[in-house]
N, C-alpha and C positions, 0 to 999 in steps of 0.2 A: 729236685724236679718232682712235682704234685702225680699222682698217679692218674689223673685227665692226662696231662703233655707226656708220659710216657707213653701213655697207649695211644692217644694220635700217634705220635713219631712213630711207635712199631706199625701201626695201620697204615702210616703214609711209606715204610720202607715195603712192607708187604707189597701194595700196589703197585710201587717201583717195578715190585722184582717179575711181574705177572707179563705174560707177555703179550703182543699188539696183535689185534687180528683184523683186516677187514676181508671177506669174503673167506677164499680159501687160502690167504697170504696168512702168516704167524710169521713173526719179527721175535727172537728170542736172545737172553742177554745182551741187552745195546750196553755198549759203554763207550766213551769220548774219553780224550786226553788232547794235550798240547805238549807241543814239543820243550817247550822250557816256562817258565814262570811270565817271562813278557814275551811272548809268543803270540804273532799275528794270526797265527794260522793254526787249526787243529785236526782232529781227525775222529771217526767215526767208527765203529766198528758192531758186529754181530752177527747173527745167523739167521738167516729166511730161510724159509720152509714156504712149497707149494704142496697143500693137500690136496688139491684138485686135479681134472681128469685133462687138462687143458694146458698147455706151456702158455707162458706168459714174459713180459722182460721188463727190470726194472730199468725206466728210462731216465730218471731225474731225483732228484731230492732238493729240498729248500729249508732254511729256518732265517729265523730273527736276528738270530746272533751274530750271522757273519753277512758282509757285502757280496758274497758269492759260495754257493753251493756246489760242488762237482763229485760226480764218481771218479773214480781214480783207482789204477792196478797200478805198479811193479812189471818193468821188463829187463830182462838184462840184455844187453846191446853185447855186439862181436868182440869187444871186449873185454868180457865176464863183471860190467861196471851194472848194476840195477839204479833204472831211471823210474821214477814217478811219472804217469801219464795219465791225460784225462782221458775218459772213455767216453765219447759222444754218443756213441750208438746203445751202450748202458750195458747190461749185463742178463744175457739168458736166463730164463729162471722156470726148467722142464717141469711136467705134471710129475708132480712125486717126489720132485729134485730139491735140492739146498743151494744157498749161495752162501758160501764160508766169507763172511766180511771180515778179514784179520789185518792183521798187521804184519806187516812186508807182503802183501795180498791188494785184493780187494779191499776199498772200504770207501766211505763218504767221505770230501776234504772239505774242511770249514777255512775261506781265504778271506781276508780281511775280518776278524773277529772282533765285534763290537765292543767287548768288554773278556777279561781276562778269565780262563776258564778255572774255578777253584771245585776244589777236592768237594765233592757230594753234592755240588749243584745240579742242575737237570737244565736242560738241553731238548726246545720243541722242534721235529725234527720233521716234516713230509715228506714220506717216500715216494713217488709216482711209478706207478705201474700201466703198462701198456693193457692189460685188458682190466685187470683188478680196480684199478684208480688210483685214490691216492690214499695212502694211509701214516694214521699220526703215532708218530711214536715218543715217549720220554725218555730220552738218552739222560743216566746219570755219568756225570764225572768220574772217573776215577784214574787217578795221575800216578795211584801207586800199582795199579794191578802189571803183572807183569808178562811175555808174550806167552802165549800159547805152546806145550809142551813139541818140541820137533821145530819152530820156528828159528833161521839160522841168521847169523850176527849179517844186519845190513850195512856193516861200518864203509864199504866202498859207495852205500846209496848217492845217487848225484838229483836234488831234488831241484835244476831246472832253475824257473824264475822263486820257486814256492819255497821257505825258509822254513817248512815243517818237517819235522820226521816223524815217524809213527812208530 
């Protein structure tokens, strides 16, 4: 590798890692996975930040990739069984506040996925905000990162019509 295409590659990992602002919204470490190697469906994940003096709520997201976009939590039903569900009304996002997009949480679902999602690709992703607007984020891939420390095993999860796990 010529020392030009290494320092591209480190300048285009750099920008990767930088994170999404528009207004007083910051979108900080996105990362996407799928649930197995030929997997329709995937998922989304990161942290928002509102720096502003104003609550706002994320209502929506869209991208390319997939025939349908949704927010989606985790509930566990009277059962102690946790279900995946879409969230239509979207997700509060207070002046000052975070929304933790994890895994067995919160996070964006990618359902019908155009093309199979591999290890380091990128992922264009619009977030929609009820007062902010919309803001573009670049989700990279990553299929091996693994959950968040304090995250507990979702092996009872019942994901419904959707064949993803996150």
């Amino acid at each position: 590798m010529s020392f030009k295409t290494t320092l591209m590659a480190a300048a285009a990992a750099c920008a990767i890692a930088l994170p999404a602002w528009a207004g007083d919204i910051a979108i900080n470490d996105p990362y996407a996975r799928a649930s197995s190697m030929m997997s329709t469906s995937g998922a989304a994940f990161m942290m928002i930040h509102n720096n502003g003096d104003s609550d706002d709520r994320l209502v929506g997201a869209a991208s390319p990739v997939a025939k349908m976009v949704q927010l989606h939590t985790h509930e566990q039903d009277d059962k102690g069984v946790m279900r995946m569900i879409h969230v239509e009304e979207g997700f509060a996002l207070p002046a000052g506040g975070t929304i933790a997009m994890q895994r067995g949480g919160h996070h964006v679902m990618f359902m019908g996925i155009t093309d199979q999602f591999e290890q380091g690709d990128i992922i264009p992703l619009t977030l929609t905000f009820e007062k902010a607007g919309e803001v573009a984020v670049e989700v990279p891939v990553d299929l091996e990162r693994k959950p968040s420390k304090g995250m507990t095993n979702q092996g009872d999860m019942n994901m419904g019509d959707s064949a993803a796990q996150d």
